[in-house]
N, C-alpha and C positions, 0 to 999 in steps of 0.2 A: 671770470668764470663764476657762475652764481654754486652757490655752497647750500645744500639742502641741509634742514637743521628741522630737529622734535625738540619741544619744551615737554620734558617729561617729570615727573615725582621724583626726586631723590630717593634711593631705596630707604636707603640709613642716614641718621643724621638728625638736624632740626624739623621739626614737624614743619610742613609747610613750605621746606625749604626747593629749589627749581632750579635744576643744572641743566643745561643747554647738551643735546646730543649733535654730533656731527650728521651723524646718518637714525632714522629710529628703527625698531624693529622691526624684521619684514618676516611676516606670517610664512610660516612655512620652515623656516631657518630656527637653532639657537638663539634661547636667547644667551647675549654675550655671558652672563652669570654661570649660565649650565654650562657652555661651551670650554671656557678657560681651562686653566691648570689649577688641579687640585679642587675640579667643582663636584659637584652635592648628588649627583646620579647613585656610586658607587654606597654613597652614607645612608641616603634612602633606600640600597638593599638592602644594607645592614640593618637598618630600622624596620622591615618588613620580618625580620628573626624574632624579636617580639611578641608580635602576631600572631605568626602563624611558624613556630618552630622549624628548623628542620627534621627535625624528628619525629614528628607528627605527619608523614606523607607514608608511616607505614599503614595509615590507620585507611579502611574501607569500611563503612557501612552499605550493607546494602538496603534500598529502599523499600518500603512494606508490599507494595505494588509490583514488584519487580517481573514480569512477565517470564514463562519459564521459557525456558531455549526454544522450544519448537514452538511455541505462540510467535515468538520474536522472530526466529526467523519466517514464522506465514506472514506478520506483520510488514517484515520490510521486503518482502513479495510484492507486495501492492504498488500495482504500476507496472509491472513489467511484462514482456513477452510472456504469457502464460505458458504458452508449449515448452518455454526453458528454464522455468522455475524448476524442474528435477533435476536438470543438471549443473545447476548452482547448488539446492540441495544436495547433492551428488557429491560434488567436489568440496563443499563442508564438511562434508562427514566422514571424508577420509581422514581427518587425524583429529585432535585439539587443536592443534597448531590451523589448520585451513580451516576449522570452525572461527578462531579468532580473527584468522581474515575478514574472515564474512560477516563481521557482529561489530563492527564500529560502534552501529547505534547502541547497542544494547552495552556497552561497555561506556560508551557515554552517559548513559543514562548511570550506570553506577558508578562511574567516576563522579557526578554531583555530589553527592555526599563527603569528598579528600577535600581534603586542605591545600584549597587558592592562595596566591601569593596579591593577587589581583593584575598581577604584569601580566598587560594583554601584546600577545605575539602573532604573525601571522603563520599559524601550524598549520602541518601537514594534513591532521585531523585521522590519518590514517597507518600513522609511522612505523609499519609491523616491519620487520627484520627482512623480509622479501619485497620492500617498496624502497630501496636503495640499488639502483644496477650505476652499469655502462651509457652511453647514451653520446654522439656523433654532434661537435659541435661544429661553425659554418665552414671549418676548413677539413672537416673530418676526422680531428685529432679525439679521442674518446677523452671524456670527463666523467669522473664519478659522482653523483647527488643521489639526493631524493628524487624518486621518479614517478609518482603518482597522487595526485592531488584532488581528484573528486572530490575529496569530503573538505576542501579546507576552507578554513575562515579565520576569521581574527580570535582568540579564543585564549585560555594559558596553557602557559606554554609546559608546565605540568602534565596535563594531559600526553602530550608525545612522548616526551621520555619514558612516562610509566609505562605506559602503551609498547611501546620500544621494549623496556627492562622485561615486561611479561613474555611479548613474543619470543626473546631470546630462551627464555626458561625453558617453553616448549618447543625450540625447536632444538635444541639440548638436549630434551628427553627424548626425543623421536630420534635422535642421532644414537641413544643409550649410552651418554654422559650422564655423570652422578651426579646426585643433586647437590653434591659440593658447588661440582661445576659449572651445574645450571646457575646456580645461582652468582658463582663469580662470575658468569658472562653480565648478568642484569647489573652485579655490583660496578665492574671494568667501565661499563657504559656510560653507568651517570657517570663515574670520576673520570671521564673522557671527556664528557661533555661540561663538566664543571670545570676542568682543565683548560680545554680549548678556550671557554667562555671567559678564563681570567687570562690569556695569551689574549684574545681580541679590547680585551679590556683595555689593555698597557700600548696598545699596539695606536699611530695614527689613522683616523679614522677612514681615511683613502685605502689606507694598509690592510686596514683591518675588515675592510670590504670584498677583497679577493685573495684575502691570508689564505694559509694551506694550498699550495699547489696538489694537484693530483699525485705529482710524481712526490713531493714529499710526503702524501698521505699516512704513509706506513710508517714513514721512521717514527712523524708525530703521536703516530695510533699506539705506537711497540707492534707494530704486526706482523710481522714478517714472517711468522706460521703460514699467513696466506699469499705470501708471494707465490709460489705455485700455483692455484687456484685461481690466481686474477690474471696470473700472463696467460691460461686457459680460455678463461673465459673473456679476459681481451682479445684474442686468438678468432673465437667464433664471432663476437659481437662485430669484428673488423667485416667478415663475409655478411653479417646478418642484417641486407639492403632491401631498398625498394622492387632491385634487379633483378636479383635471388627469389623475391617473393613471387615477383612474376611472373619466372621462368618455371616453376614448379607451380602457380596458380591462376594462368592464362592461358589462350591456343589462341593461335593465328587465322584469322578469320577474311572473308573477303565480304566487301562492305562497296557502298555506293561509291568512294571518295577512292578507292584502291586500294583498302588494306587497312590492317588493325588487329587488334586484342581484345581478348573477352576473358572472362573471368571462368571457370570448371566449375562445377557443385562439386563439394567435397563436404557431406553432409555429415553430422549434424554443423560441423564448426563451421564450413563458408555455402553458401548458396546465391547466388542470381535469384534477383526481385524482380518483379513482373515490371514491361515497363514504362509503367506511371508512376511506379514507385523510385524507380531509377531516373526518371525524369525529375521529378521533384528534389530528391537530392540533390542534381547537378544542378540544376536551379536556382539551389540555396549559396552556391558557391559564388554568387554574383555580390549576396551580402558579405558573407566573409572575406572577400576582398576589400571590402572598406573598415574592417578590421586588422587585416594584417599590416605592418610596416610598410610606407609606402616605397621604399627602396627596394622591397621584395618583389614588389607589381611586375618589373620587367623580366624576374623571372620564371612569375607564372604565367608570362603572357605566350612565353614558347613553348609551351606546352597543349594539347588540346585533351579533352577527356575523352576519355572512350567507352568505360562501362564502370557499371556501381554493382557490389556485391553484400549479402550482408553477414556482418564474421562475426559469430562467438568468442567472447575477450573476457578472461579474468576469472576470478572467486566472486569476490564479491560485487562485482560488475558484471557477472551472467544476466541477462533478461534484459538487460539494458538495449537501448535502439542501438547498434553498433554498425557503419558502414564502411567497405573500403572501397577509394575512387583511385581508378586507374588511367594516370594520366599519360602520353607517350607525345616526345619533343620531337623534330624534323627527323633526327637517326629511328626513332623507334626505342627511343633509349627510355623507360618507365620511372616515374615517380609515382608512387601510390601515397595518397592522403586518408588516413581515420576520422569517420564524421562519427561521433559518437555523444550519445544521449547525456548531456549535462541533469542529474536530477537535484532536487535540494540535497542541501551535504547532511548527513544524519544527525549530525552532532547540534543542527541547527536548533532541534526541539527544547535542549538541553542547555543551552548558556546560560537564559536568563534564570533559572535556577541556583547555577552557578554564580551570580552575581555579574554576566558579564552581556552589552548589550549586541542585541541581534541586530546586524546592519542589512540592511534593501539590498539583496545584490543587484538587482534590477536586471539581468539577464544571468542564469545560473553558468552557461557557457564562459560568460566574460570573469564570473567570480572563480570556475578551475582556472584560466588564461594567466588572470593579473593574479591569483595567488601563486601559483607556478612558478613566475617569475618575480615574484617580491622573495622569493625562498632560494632559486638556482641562482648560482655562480654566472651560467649561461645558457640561456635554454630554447628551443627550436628556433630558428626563425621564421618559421611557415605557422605561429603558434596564432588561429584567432576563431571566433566562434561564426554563429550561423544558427537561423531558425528551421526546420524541418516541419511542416504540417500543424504550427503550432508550438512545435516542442523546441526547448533548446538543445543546441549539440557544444561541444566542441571540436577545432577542428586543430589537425597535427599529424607533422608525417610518420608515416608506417614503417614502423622499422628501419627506423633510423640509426643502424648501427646500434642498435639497443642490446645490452645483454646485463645478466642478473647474478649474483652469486645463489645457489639453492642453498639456506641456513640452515633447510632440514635434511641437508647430503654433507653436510662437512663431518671432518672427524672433531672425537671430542675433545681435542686438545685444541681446534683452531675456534671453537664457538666465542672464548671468552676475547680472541683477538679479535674478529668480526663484531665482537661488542663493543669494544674498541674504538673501530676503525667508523663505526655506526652512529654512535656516541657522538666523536667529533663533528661527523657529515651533519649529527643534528642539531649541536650548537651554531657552526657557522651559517645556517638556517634561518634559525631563529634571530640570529645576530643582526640579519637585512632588514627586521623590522624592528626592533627591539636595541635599544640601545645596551649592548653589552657590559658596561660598567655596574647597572643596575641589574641586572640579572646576575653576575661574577659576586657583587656588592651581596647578593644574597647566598649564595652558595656558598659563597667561600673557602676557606683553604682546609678545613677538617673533612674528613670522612663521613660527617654525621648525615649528610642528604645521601648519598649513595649508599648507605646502610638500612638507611630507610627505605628507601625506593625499591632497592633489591628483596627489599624483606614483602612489601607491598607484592613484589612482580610474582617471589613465589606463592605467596597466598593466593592471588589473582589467577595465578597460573593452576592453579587445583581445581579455582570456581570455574575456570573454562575447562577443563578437563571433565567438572561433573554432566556441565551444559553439552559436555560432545556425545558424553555416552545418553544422555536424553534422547537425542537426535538419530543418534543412530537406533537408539532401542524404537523411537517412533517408525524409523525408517522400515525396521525387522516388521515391526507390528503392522504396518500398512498405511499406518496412522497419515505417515503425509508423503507423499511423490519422492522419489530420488530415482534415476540413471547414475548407476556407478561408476566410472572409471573410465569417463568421457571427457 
């Protein structure tokens, strides 16, 4: 049997000196140094403390430039459905909290200024407290994650948490919890996720890849305030199908081939598109098939389309190209698929400032897809993109068993367990990209980063608090477009 062997450098030792490897390093892999027991990941977090304190993430400057609320939100207008720019505006303006939704960018732009660890992660980019639900994994059993990734990229991993600790603040204060409270939710969170992050640390690395089961979520979180509230909304997300959607957003129609479905206008949220616009759509579906898994092919192969509609989705994904395709198998039994408008992630503007480099997604659809699943546990498997008229989309099934906790309907005693339970989801996240020991290796076992962060989320949470009443006073004034309570 011939023996593959690398003539490599001795690391230590006589200068000059050449040990014979068995096998040499294969790109891609550890190398054996970093890998071992007791290697140097965890010491180089610790040496990142140095640097860049932990205590110093309470600090925000904001920039001289900083564009005021309602500049920023006309700014990330651009591009979209013009006729639905007011009820994206709209639906900002009902609180601080669904301002912060909607303001990624602009909250990127002032996170430039906080203190980088330089550990680049692949984040959510958009980690507010209502981007974690329910969500039907291939056998139907519900799994909790992160559930919305437009904005993500590789980026630090900083950014989410705070991001996270803020939105808790105010959706605390919408609940009319103290600001004790609000602020233990931001506090509970990091040390949830610093927590977790030194459990995946200790853990082997198989282990540590699909650590925390669902059903153990809560005891890991301490949550168990919300054990009611999730067997609820497990409860709906169980009914909340492709099936359900159809049956309250389709009529039975008679057609050349014998029969079929079509979509109802239910305006402003869903409408029927003229149909070359509905053509093109379905058309795009012929690419996205060479995107999805190829073991999924024979499942969309029994299926036929029927009709494309176009749905209003989200806060801060209002104005976006948003489609839903209604597909129906030999029973007539519906699957519906969301073709939706992949645009650059907000956050994009903002790294290299940040110190951190912007990569090519080379198709914006493929970069929500592959970051979606470099972050979930397990996630669609209908999950792949698609061009439309030019643009990119992504493509993924529609209500799929999806359901949310609402953080601005909880009581105030449950907010800081949902910090919690938030916290964790956003460590084991981050953990998929990011080797754990060195992220744990920085936090460590004191309180001193979650004191920070929490202190950070409520200052931060005031600055968006000023930016909502801006918005709305433009809104009073005329100043810019809203539909309210659409």
């Amino acid at each position: 049997m011939d023996v593959i062997t690398a003539v490599v450098p001795e690391r230590r030792g006589t200068e000059g000196a050449r040990s014979t490897e068995r096998v040499p390093h294969v790109p891609g892999f550890a190398r054996r140094a970093d890998a071992g027991v007791g290697a140097s990941p965890k010491e180089r977090g610790k040496e990142l403390r140095r640097r860049v304190p932990r205590s110093s993430h309470d600090r925000q400057d904001l920039v001289a430039d900083r564009p005021d609320a309602v500049r920023a939100v006309e700014e990330s207008n651009f591009g979209r459905v013009p006729e639905l720019t007011p009820i994206r505006v709209g639906r900002m303006a009902a609180s601080p909290f669904a301002f912060l939704r909607g303001s990624a960018g602009l909250m990127a732009q002032d996170l430039v200024g906080t203190p980088v660890t330089g550990i680049v992660a692949q984040i959510c980019g958009d980690a507010h407290a209502a981007n974690f639900g329910l969500y039907g994994d291939a056998r139907g059993r519900l799994v909790m994650d992160l559930n919305d990734f437009d904005e993500t990229v590789a980026g630090p991993w900083e950014w989410d948490l705070k991001r996270l600790a803020t939105s808790l603040v105010l959706a605390g204060r919408e609940v009319g919890a103290s600001e004790e409270v609000c602020r233990a939710a931001a506090f509970d969170a990091v040390g949830a996720y610093r927590r977790t992050m030194r459990l995946l640390a200790r853990l082997p690395a198989a282990d540590a890849w699909n650590a925390i089961a669902d059903e153990e979520l809560v005891s890991h979180a301490d949550a168990h305030d919300l054990l009611g509230i999730l067997e609820k909304v497990s409860a709906k997300a169980r009914n909340n199908t492709s099936a359900r959607f159809a049956a309250r957003s389709t009529e039975t129609v008679a057609d050349a081939e014998g029969g079929g479905r079509r979509f109802v206008d239910a305006p402003p949220v869903l409408r029927r598109v003229p149909d070359d616009e509905a053509a093109g759509v379905a058309a795009s579906l012929g690419a996205y098939l060479e995107t999805v898994s190829e073991d999924r092919l024979p499942l969309l192969a029994r299926y036929a389309v029927h009709d494309v509609a176009f749905r209003v989705v989200g806060t801060g994904s209002v104005g976006t190209r948003s489609y839903v395709v209604l597909l129906l198998d030999h029973r007539g039994e519906p699957l519906v698929l969301q073709v939706k408008e992949a645009r650059p992630s907000a956050l994009l503007p903002y790294l290299p400032a940040a110190g951190f480099a912007v990569r090519d997604a080379g198709h914006e659809g493929r970069r929500v897809v592959l970051g979606q699943k470099r972050m979930q546990v397990v996630s669609d498997i209908l999950l792949g993109w698609t061009t439309v008229d030019g643009r990119p989309f992504q493509v993924r099934q529609f209500r799929n068993r999806k359901g949310s906790v609402d953080p601005a309907a909880l009581t105030a005693d449950q907010v800081d367990d949902y910090g919690r339970m938030t916290g964790a989801l956003l460590a084991r996240a981050h953990a998929h990209s990011v080797d754990p020991r060195l992220t744990a290796g920085y936090c460590g076992k004191s309180e001193e980063l979650d004191e920070a962060v929490a202190s950070f989320a409520v200052t931060y949470a005031d600055r968006t608090t000023a930016d909502h009443a801006d918005l709305l006073s433009a809104v009073r004034s005329g100043r810019v477009a809203a539909e309210l309570g659409v």
